[in-house]
N, C-alpha and C positions, 0 to 999 in steps of 0.2 A: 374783396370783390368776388363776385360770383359770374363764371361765366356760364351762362345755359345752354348752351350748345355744347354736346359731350364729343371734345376733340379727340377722345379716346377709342371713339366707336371705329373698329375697320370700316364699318362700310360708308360711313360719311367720306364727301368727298367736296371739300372746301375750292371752288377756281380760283384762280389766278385773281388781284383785286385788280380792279379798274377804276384809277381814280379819273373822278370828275375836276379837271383843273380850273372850269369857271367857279366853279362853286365853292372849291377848296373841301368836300369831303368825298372822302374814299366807300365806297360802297363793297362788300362783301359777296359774292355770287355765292348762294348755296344750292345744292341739287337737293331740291326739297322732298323731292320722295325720300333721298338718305339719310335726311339729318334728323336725329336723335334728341329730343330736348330731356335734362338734369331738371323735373320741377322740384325735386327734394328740397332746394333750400327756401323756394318759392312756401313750398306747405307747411315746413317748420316755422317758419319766420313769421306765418301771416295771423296764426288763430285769433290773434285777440285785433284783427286790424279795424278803422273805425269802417273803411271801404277797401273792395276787395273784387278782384275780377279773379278768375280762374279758368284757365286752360280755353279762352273768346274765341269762337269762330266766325268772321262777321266779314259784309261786305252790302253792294251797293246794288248790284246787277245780279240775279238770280241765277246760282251756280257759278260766281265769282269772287269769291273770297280774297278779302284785303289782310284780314286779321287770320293765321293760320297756328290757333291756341295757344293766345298772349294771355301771359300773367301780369296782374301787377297787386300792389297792396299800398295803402297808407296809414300811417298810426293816426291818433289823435295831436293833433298840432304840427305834422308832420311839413315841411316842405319835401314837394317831390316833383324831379323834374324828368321829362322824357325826351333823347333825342336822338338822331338817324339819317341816313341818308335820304333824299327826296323820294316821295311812296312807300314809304316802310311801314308804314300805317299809323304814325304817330297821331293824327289828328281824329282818322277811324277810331282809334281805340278811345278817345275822350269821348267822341260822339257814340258809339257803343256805352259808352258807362251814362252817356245822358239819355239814354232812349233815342235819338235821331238817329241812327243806322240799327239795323234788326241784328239782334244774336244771336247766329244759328247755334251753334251750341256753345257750354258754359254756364256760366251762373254768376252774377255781379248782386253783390251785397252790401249792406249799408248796415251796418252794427248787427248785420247776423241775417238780417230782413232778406231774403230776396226781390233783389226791387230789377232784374233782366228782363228789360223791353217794356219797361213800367212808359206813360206816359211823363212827355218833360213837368208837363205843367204838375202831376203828381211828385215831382222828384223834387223839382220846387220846394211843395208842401213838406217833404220830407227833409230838407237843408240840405239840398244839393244847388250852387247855383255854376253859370255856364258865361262865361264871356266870348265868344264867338272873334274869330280873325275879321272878317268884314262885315260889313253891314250890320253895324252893333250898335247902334244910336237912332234914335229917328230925328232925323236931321230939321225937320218943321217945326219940331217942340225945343223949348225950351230947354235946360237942365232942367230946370227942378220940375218940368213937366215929365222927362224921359225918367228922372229919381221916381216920381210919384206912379210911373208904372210898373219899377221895379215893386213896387206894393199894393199891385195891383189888386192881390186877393190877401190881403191885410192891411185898408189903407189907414186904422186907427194906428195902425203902426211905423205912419209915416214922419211924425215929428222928430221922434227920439230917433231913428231910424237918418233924418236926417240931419241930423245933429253929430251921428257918429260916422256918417260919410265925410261929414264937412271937417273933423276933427281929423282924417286923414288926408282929406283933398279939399284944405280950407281953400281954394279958386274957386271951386265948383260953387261954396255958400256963396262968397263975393260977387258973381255972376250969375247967378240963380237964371237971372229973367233975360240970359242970352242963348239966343238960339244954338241948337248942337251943331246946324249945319254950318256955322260960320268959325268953328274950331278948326283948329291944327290938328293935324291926326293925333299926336300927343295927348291933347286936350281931352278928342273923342274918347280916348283910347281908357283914362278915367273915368270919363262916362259912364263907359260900359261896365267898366269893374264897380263904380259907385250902384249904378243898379243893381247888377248881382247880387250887392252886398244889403238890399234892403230887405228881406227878407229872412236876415240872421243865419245865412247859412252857417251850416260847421265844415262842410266840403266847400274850396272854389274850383273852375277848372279854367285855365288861361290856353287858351288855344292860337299860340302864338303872339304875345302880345306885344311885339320889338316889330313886328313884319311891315316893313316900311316907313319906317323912324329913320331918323337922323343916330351916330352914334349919341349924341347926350342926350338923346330923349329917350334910346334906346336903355341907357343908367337908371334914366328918372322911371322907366315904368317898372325896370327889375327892383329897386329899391320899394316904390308902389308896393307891389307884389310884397315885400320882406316883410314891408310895415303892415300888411293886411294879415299873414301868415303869425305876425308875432302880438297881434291883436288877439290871437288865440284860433283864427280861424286854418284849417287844414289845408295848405294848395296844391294843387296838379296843375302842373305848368308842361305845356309839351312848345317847344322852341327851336327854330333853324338856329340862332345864334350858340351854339353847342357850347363854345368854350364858355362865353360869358354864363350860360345857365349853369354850366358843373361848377361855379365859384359862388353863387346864393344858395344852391337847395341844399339839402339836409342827404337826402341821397338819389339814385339817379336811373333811369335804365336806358339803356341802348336796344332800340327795334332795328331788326333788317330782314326785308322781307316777310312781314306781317307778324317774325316772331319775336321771340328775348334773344337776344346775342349778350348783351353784358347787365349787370346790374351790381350796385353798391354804394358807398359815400360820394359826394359829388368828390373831393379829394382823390378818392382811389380811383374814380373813373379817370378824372384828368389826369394823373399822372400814371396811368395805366400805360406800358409801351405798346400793347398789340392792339387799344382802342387808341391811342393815338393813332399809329399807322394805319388803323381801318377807319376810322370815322373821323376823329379832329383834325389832320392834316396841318396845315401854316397855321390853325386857328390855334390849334393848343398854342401857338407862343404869342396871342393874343392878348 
């Protein structure tokens, strides 16, 4: 496990934590002018990665930065999951790698490409796809009308295409011809990944996809997610349910306050004691 904040440095200067008791995670206060980030294992680690941000500075509002040069990387087939305390910028940083939030500085790559602040719909084309937290279905259509716009700019490629969504989310075939708006969030929640997935990305990115489930639906969409990732495709999953996420992905990073605080195996994160006591809380014994 890698921690990238260099506790070594005199002049960082770590406060006191302050946990959040409704939420059950601990948040870190760092004085950001002091703290010092270690990207050394970030740059060794990543040369051959299939996607690749470095050193992001990104944000919503002009002259306010959410992301305060986040790293991340994913191999090919990689599960990778990202989590933090609320505003840490975990969701920023997926939408930064999708083109929806502007990268002030950094550089985000896809097999080498620079694709930073590329349009979605070009990233698309390139096998990035995005599942978004809300409003990720169009509730009026059908499934296999909402599938069919996942292909929307490849629709010869809509048969086979649906064929191997159905093959993961055989409901979705079974119901074709019912409306998305009359699902269970669970339901949606497929939806949305089935779309993503028409267009053969090698990248997914899950932008919360447990947020508002019940716990066993919350299972059903992490498993979702395993069986998409072991279909061959690459995922970046960013998630509040922290502990459940460090026990699927392959490895993990911890954001607080727009930067890297930890990063490693989903394993070494959760039984990490000093991410325990700052970020999982009661969830680690989850």
């Amino acid at each position: 496990m890698t921690n990238y904040i260099d506790q070594n440095d005199p002049n960082e200067k770590v406060d006191e934590l302050a946990l959040d008791a409704e939420q059950g995670v601990g948040h870190a206060v760092h004085d950001r002018a002091a703290v010092v980030i270690d990207r050394s294992a970030h740059v060794g680690s990543s040369q051959d990665a299939l996607v690749r941000v470095d050193d992001c500075t990104a944000g919503y509002l002009p002259g306010v930065n959410i992301l305060e040069g986040c790293d991340l990387y994913a191999n090919e087939g990689e599960f990778v999951g990202i989590i933090g305390p609320n505003g840490a910028g975990k969701s920023t940083l997926l939408k930064a790698l999708f083109g929806l939030v502007r990268v002030r500085e950094g550089v985000v790559t896809l097999r080498g490409e620079d694709i930073t602040n590329m349009r979605a719909d070009q990233l698309v084309q390139r096998g990035i796809g995005f599942v978004p937290q809300t409003n990720n279905v169009f509730p009026s259509l059908t499934i296999e009308e909402n599938l069919q716009m996942g292909a929307y700019q490849a629709p010869k490629k809509f048969p086979e295409r649906f064929e191997f969504v159905c093959s993961l989310f055989p409901a979705l075939g079974e119901r074709r011809k019912q409306r998305a708006g009359s699902l269970s969030g669970g339901e949606r929640q497929m939806v949305a990944m089935g779309r993503a997935l028409m267009m053969e990305p090698s990248v997914l990115l899950l932008d919360e996809p447990s947020a508002g489930l019940a716990p066993g639906l919350q299972d059903e969409v992490f498993m979702r997610a395993r069986s998409i990732n072991r279909s061959g495709v690459t995922v970046i999953m960013v998630e509040q349910n922290a502990a459940r996420c460090l026990q699927v992905v392959d490895r993990g990073y911890v954001l607080d306050q727009g930067r890297n605080a930890y990063t490693g195996s989903g394993r070494e994160l959760a039984n990490d004691p000093k991410v325990i006591e700052l970020y999982l809380g009661t969830l680690s014994k989850a």
